[in-house]
N, C-alpha and C positions, 0 to 999 in steps of 0.2 A: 818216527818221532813226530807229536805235535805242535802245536805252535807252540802248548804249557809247558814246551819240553820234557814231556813224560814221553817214553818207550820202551817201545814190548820188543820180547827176541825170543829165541829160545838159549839153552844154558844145560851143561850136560847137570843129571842127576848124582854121580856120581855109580850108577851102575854100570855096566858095557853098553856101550849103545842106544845109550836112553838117556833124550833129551826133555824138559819141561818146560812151557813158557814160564814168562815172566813179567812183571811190569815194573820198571824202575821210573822211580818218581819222589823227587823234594830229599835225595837223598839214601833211599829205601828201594831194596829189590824184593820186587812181591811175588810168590811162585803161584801163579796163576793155574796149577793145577789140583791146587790144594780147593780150589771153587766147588769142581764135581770129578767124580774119577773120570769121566768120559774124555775130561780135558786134560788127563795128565799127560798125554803125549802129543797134543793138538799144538800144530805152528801156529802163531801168530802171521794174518796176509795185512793188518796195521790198525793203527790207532786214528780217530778224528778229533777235532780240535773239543769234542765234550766228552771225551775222554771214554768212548764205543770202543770196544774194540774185537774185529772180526779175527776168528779162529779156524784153522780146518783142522777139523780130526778125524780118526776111523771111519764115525757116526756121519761124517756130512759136519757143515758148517755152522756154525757158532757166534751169537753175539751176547757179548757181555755188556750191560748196560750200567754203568756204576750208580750206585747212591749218589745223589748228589746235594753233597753237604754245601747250604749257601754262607756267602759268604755274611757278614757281622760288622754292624756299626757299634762301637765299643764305646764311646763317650769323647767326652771335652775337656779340658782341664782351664783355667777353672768352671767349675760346672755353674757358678753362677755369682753375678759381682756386675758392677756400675762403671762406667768410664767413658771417655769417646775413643778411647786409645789404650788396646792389649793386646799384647801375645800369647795366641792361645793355640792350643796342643790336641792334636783331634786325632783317634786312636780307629783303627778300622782294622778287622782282621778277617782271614781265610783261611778255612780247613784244608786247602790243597796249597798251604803256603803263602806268602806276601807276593809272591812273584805273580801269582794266577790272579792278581786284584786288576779290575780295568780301570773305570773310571770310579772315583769316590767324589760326595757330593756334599756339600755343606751349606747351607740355609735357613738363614737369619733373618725371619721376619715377625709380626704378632701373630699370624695365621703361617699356615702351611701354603705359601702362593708364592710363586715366583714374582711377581710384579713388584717392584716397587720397593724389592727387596737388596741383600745381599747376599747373592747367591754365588756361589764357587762352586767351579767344578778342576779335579788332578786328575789327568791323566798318569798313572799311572807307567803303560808302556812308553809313553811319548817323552816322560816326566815333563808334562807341559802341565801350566795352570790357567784355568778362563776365568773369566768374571762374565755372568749373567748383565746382561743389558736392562735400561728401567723397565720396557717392557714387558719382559721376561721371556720373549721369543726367539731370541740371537744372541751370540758370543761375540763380549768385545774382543779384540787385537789378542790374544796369546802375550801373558807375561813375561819375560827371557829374562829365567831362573840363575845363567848363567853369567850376571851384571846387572849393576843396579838399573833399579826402575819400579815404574810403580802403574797401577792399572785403577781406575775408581769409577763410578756410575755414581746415580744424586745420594745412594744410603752408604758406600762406605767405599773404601780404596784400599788397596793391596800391594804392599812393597813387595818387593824382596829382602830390603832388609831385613834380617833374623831367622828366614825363611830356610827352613829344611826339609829334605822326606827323605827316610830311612827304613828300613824292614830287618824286621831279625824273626825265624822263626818263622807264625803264622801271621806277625802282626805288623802292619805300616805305623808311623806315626809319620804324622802331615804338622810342621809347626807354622805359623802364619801372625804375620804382623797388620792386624786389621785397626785402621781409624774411622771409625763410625760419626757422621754430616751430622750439623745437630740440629735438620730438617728431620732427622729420624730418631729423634727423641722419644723416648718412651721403653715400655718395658715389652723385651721380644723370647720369642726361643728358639732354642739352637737346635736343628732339625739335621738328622747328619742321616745320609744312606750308602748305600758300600755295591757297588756291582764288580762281578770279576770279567774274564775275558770271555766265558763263554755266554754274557750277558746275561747268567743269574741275578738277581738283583737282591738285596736285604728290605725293600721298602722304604720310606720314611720312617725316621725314629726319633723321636722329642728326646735330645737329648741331655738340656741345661737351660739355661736364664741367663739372659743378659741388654740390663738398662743401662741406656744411653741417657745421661742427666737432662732432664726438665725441670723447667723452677716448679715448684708445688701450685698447683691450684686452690685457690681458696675453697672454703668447703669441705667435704668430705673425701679420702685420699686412701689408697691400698699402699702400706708398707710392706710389712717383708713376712716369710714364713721362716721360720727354723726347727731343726735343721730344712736348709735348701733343695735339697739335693740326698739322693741315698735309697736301699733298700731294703725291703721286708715285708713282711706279711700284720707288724706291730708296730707302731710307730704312735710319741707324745709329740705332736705339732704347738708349734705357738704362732700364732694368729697375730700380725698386729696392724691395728687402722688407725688415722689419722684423719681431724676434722681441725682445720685453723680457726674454728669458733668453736672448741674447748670439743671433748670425747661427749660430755653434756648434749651434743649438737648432732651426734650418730644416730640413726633410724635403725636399718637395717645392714647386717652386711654378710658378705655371701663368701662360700668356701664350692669351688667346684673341684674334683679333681676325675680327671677322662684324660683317655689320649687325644685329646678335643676338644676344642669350647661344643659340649654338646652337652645339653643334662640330659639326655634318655641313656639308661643305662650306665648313672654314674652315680659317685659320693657327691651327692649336692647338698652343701648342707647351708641353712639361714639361720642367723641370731638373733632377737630383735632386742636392742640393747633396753628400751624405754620398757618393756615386758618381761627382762631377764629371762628370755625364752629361749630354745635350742629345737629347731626343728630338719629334720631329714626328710626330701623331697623321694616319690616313691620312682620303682621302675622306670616308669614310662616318661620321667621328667616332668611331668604337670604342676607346676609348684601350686595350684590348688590343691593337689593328692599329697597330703604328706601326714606325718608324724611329731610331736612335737612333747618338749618336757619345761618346766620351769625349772631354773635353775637357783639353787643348789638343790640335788635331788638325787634319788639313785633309779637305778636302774639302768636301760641301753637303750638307743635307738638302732635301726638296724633295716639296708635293703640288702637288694643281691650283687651288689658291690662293698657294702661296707659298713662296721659298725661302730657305734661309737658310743664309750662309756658315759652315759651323765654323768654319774658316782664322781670320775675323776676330772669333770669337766672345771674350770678355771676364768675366773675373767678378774682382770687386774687394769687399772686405769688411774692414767697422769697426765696431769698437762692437758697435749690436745691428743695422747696417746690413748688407745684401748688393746690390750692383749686377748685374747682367747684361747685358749690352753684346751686343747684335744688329744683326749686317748683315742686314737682311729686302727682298727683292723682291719684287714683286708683278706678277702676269702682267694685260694688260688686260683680260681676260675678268671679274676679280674687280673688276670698277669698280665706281663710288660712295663712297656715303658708308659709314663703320665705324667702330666702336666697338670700343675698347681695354681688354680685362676683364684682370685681376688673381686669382690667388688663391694662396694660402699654406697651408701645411699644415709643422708640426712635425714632429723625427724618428719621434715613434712614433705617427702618425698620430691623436694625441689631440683634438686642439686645430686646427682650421679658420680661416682667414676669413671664406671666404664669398665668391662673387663680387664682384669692382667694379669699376666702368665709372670708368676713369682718363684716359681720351683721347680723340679723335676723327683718322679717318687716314679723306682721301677720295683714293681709287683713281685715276689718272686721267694 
């Protein structure tokens, strides 16, 4: 037996004298000779903790080396919303069970950086929870799950109160009572990654949005996208920007969507409101290289991430509000998870936002 508590044996066939391995795992006895005939009557001599497992048979000896399915960062619940103060639900799963998960990771910043952030890590085996330091180099004190108390660095702090972790099946669910400093104001995303015990890892995965309330800046300002959150290959986006000296007072503003703030290789798309223009930035990211339509118009723009309908393009405007309404496709090559950036800029280029991550859209 290994550490994942799977093991192998042998198990009569049910003829005279004829035994066949097996591998029993997560519930499940596997007949290990159903692999290749060579192995139908090979003993198992054991299992190691990545789940090898050596055989002897007639032939000489034998290593089976499994698939190995990784493990899955599944999402957030809510996937995206405003507060300094929420309970949020973070979903991780494994193909060899909840049990085989090690450590799962959760990081909350505008970038993909431990620094400066609010970064958690659950063990899992230990059912212990850390908190990332400001630095991002070191674990503070271990939480104890087992009585109140609470852990926090300068971006955000960690009870126990409401705090659960549970598994059924393939899947953990981690719940967590986070209050987020309002030094860390602004809009971040929820970056969640999933390792199991044999230290397979899922990577980084943008998983959700989540602002910490700022008074509004004067000037030009990214509000929100809708839907937030969700997935497909087709999707009608709504776009909306704010400018506290009237929609009148918007220049240009920007739609990226990547697993990244990166434009090479993304749906980068720019508006220019005083031009009723609609232009898509090409391949390479160069926002001198692009494509562009007046609006209202038909036709498409279109790189090798993403196209987008003029025909059903949209702009509607109140107040110091401006919408933009997008018909956006997406080809399957640009699959996964993605992150929805925002930025604004004024008629005379004075005054910025600045990027911000408003969404999450997985490809699929």
């Amino acid at each position: 037996m290994n550490a994942s508590g799977q093991v192998v044996g042998t198990m009569w066939s049910g003829a005279p004298n004829t035994v066949r391995p097996f591998l029993y795992q997560n519930g499940t006895v596997y007949d290990l000779g159903k692999v290749s005939n060579d192995l139908a009557g090979a003993v198992p001599a054991g299992i190691n903790d990545s789940g090898q497992i050596v055989l002897n048979g007639a032939g000489g000896a034998y290593l089976l080396t499994p698939h190995v399915g990784l493990p899955a960062a599944v999402g957030v619940s809510p996937a995206s919303g405003s507060g300094s103060n929420q309970t949020m639900v973070f979903t991780f799963s494994d193909p060899r069970g909840w049990q085989d998960l090690g450590v799962v990771n959760i990081l909350i910043n505008t970038f993909l950086d431990g620094r400066q952030s609010c970064y958690i890590a659950y063990s899992r085996p230990l059912n212990a929870l850390y908190l990332v330091n400001d630095a991002g180099n070191g674990l503070l004190p271990e939480l104890p799950l087992n009585r109140s108390g609470s852990v926090g660095n300068s971006q955000c702090t960690v009870s126990t109160a409401g705090f659960s972790a549970s598994g059924i099946g393939n899947t953990l669910t981690l719940t967590l009572n986070l209050t987020f400093s309002a030094a860390f104001a602004g809009n971040h995303v929820v970056y969640l990654a999933a390792g199991d015990v044999a230290e397979n890892n899922s990577g980084w995965q943008p998983s959700g949005t989540w602002s910490v309330p700022v008074t509004p800046p004067p000037g030009p300002a990214v509000g929100a996208v809708s839907p937030a959150n969700g997935s497909g290959l087709n999707q009608m986006f709504s776009f909306t920007f704010t400018d506290g000296d009237g929609w009148q007072d918007l220049g240009i503003v920007n739609i990226l969507i990547n697993s990244s703030l990166d434009g090479r290789q993304a749906c980068y798309l720019a508006y220019s409101r005083p031009a009723n223009a609609l232009y898509l930035v090409g391949d390479a990211g160069d926002p001198s290289a692009y494509s562009g339509m007046l609006l209202p118009g038909s036709g498409s723009l279109g790189n090798s991430q993403c196209t987008v309908s003029v025909g059903a393009a949209t702009v509607a405007v109140i107040g110091n509000a401006l919408t933009l309404t997008l018909s956006i496709g997406f080809p399957a090559a640009f699959g996964g998870n993605k992150v929805i950036y925002l930025a604004a800029r004024d008629s005379t280029d004075a005054t910025n936002s600045g990027w911000q991550a408003v969404g999450t859209w997985t490809v699929q």
